[in-house]
Short mmCIF file of the C-alpha atoms (twelve columns), coordinates in Angstrom:
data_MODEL
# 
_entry.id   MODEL 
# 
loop_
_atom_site.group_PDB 
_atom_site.id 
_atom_site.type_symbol 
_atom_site.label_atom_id 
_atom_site.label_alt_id 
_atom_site.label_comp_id 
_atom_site.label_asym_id 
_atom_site.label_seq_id 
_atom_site.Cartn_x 
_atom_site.Cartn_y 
_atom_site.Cartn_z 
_atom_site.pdbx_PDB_model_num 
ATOM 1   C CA . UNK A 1   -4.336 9.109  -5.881  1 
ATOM 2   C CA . UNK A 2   -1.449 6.752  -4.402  1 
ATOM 3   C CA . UNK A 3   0.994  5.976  -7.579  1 
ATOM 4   C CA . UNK A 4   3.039  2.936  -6.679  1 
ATOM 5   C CA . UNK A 5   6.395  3.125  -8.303  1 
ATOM 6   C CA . UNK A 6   8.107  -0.960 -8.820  1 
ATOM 7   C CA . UNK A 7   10.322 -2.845 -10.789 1 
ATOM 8   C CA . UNK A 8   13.616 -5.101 -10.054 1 
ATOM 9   C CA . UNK A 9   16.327 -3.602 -8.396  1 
ATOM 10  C CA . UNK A 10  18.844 -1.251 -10.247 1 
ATOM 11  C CA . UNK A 11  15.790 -0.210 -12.583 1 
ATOM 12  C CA . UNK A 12  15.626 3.629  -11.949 1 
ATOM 13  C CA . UNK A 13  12.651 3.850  -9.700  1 
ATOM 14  C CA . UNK A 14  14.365 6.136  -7.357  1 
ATOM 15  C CA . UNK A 15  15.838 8.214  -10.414 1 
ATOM 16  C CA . UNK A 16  12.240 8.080  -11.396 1 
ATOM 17  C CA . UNK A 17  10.610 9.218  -8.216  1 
ATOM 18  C CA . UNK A 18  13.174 12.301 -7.931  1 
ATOM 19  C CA . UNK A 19  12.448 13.447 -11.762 1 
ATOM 20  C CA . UNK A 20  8.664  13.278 -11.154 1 
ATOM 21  C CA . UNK A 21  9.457  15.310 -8.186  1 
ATOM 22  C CA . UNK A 22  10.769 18.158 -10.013 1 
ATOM 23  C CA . UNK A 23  7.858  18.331 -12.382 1 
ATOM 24  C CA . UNK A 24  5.264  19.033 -9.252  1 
ATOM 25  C CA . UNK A 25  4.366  21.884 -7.323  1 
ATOM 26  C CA . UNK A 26  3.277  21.908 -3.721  1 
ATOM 27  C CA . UNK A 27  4.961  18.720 -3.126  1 
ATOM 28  C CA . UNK A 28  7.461  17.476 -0.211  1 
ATOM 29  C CA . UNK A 29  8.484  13.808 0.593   1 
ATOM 30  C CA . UNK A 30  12.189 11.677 0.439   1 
ATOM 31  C CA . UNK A 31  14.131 9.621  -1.566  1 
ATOM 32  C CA . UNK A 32  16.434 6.929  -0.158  1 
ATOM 33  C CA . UNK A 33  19.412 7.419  -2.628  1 
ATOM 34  C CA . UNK A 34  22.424 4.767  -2.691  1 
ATOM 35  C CA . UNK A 35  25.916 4.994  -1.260  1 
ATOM 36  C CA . UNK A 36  28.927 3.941  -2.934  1 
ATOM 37  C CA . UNK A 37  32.144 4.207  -1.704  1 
ATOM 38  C CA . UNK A 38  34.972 3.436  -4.928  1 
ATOM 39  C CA . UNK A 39  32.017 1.433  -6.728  1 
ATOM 40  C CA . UNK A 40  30.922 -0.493 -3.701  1 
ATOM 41  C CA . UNK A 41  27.596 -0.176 -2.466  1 
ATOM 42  C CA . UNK A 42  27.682 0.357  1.246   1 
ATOM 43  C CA . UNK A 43  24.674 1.535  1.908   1 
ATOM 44  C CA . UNK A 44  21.799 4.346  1.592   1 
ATOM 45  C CA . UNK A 45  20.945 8.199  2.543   1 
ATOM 46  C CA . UNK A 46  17.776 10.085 2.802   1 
ATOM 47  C CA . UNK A 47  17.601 12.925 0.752   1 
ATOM 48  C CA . UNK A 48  14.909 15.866 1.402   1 
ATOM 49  C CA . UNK A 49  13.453 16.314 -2.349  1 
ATOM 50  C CA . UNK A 50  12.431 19.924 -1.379  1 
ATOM 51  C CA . UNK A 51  15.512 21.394 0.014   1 
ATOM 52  C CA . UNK A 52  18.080 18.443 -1.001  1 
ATOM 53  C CA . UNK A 53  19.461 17.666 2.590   1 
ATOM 54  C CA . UNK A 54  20.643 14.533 3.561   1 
ATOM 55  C CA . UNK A 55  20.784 12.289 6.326   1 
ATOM 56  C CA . UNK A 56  22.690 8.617  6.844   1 
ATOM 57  C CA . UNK A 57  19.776 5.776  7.137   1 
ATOM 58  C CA . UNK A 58  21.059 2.543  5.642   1 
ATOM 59  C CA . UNK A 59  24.359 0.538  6.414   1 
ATOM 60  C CA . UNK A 60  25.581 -2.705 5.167   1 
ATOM 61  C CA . UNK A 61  26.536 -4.534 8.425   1 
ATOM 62  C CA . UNK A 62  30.104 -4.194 6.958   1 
ATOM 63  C CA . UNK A 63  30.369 -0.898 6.834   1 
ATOM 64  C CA . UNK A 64  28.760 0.739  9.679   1 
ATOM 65  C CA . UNK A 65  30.263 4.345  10.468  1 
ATOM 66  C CA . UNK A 66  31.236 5.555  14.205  1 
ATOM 67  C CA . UNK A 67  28.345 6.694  16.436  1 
ATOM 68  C CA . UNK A 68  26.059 4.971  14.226  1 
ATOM 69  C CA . UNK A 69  22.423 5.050  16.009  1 
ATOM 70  C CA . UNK A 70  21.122 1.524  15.145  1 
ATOM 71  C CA . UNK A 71  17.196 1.434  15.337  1 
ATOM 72  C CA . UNK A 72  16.600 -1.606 13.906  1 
ATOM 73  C CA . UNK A 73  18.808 -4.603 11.500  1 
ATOM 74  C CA . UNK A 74  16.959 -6.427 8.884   1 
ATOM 75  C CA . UNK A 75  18.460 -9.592 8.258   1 
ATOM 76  C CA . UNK A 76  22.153 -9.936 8.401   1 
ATOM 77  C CA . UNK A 77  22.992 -7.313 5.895   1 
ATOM 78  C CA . UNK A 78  21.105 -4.047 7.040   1 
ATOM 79  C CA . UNK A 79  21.327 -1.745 9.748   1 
ATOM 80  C CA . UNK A 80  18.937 1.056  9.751   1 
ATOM 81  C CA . UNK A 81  20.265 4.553  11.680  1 
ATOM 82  C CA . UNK A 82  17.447 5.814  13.876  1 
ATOM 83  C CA . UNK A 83  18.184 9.797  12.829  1 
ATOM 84  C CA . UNK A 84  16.791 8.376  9.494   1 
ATOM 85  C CA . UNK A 85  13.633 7.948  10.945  1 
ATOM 86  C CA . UNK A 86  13.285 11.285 12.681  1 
ATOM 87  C CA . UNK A 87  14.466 12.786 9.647   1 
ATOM 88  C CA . UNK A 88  11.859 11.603 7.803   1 
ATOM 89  C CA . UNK A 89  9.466  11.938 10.417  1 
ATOM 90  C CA . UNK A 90  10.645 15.819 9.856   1 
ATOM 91  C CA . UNK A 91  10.080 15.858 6.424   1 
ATOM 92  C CA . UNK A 92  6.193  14.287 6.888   1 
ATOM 93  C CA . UNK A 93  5.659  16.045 9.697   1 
ATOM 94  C CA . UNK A 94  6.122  19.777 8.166   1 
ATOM 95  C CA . UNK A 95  4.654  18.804 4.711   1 
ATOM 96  C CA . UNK A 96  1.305  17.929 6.496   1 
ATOM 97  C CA . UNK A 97  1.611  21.371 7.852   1 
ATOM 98  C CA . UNK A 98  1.952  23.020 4.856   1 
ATOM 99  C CA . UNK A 99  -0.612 21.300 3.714   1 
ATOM 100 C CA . UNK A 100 1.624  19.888 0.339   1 
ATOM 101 C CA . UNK A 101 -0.783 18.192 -2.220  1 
ATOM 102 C CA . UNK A 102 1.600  15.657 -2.949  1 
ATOM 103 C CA . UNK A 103 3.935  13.383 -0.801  1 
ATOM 104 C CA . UNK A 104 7.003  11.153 -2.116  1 
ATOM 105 C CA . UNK A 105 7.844  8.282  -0.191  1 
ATOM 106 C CA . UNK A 106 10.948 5.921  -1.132  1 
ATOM 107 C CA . UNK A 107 10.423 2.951  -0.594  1 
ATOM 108 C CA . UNK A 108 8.506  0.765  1.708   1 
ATOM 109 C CA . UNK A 109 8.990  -2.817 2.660   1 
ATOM 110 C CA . UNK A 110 9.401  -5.398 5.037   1 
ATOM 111 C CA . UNK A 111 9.678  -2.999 7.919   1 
ATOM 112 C CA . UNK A 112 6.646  -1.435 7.226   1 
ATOM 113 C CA . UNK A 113 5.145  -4.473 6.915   1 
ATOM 114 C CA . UNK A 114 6.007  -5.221 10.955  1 
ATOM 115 C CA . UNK A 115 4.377  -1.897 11.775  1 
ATOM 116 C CA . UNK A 116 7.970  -0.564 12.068  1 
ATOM 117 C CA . UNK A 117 10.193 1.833  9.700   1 
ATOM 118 C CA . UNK A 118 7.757  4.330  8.000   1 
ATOM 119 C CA . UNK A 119 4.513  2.521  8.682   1 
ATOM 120 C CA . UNK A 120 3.029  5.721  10.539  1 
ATOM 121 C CA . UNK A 121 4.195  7.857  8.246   1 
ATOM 122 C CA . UNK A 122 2.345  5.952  5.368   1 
ATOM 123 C CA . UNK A 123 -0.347 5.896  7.467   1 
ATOM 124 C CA . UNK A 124 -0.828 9.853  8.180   1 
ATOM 125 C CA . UNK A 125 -0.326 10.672 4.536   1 
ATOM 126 C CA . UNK A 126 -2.770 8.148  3.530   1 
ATOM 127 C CA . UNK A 127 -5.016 9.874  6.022   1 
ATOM 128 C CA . UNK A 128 -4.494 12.795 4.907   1 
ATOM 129 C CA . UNK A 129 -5.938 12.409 1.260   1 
ATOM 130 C CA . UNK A 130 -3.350 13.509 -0.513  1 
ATOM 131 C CA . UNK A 131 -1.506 12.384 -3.091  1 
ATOM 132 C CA . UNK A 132 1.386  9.832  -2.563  1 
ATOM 133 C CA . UNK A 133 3.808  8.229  -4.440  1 
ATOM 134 C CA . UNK A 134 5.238  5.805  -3.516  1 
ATOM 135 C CA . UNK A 135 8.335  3.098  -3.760  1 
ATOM 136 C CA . UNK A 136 7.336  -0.569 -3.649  1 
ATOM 137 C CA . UNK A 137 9.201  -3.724 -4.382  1 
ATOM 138 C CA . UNK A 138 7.147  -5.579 -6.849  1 
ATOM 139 C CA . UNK A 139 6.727  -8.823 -4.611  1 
ATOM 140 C CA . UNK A 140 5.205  -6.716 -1.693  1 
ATOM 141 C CA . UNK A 141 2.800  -4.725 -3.588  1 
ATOM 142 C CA . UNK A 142 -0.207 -6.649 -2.956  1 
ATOM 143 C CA . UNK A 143 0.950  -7.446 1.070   1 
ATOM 144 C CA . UNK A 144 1.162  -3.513 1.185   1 
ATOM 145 C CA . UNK A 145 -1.984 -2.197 -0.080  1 
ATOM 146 C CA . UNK A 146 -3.290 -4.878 1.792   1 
ATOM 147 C CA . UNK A 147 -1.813 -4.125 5.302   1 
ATOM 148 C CA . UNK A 148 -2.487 -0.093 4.496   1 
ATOM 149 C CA . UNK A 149 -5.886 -0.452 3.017   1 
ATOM 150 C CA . UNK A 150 -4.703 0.724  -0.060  1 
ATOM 151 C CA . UNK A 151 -7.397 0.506  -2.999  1 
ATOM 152 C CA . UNK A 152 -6.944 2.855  -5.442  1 
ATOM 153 C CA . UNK A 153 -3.643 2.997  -6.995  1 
ATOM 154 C CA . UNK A 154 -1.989 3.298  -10.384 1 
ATOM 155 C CA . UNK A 155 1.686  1.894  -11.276 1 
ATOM 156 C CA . UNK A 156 4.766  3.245  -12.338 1 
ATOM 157 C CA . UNK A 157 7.503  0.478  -14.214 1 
ATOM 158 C CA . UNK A 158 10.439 3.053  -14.939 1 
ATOM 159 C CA . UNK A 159 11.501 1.996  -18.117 1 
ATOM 160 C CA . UNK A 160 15.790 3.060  -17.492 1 
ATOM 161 C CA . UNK A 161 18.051 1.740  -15.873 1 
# 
């Protein structure tokens, strides 16, 4: 079963995705949790759900660190760091091995969309049978189970903010 998770932005679907985590066994998967630096959104980090481990992924073009990676810039805002994606490569990679029975992946977009970001990743775990959740942006949900043949799915509104 693939359990999209949407709403506007600033609504708690990562919050959500993280608590539904801890209620599962034999599950694996990442969250992209946001940066703030004194109340200022700079950007994002992956965080391994299983073992909590993090790893940079998402700059504002403003406030890109030294020996930043850059794999790919979406728009003129974004910068996305390219041990991101082998991190979460990682993370997919060994829960398919284990053989997890659930997979948590936060968030797919535009990217994915252009058969870039975590497109493959989607791909094997949808391949896999298993179950996924998943982070979607509300406008995109339709272009996404589309593009990943995506039939069967339930969705998630979180409710908190």
């Amino acid at each position: 079963m693939v359990t999209i998770v949407t709403g506007p932005i600033n609504t708690g679907k990562t919050t959500w995705l993280i608590n539904d985590f801890k209620s599962k066994e034999n599950a694996d998967g990442f969250a992209c949790r946001k940066i703030r630096i004194n109340d200022e959104h700079i950007g994002y980090e992956l965080v391994h759900l299983a073992t909590g481990e993090t790893c940079q992924f998402i700059r504002k073009i403003t406030h890109i660190p030294e020996n930043w990676n850059e794999a790919f810039r979406l728009g003129m805002h974004y910068s996305f760091n390219k041990e991101g994606f082998a991190f979460a490569e990682k993370i997919a990679n060994e829960a398919l091995a284990k053989n997890i029975k659930c997979f948590y992946l936060d968030e797919v977009a535009h990217l994915e969309l252009k058969g870039q970001g975590f497109a493959d990743i989607l791909r094997r775990i949808l391949a896999a049978k298993i179950d996924l959740v998943l982070v979607v942006r509300e406008a995109l949900i339709e272009k996404i189970c589309e593009a990943f043949g995506i039939k069967d799915y339930k969705i998630v509104k979180p409710e908190f903010s």
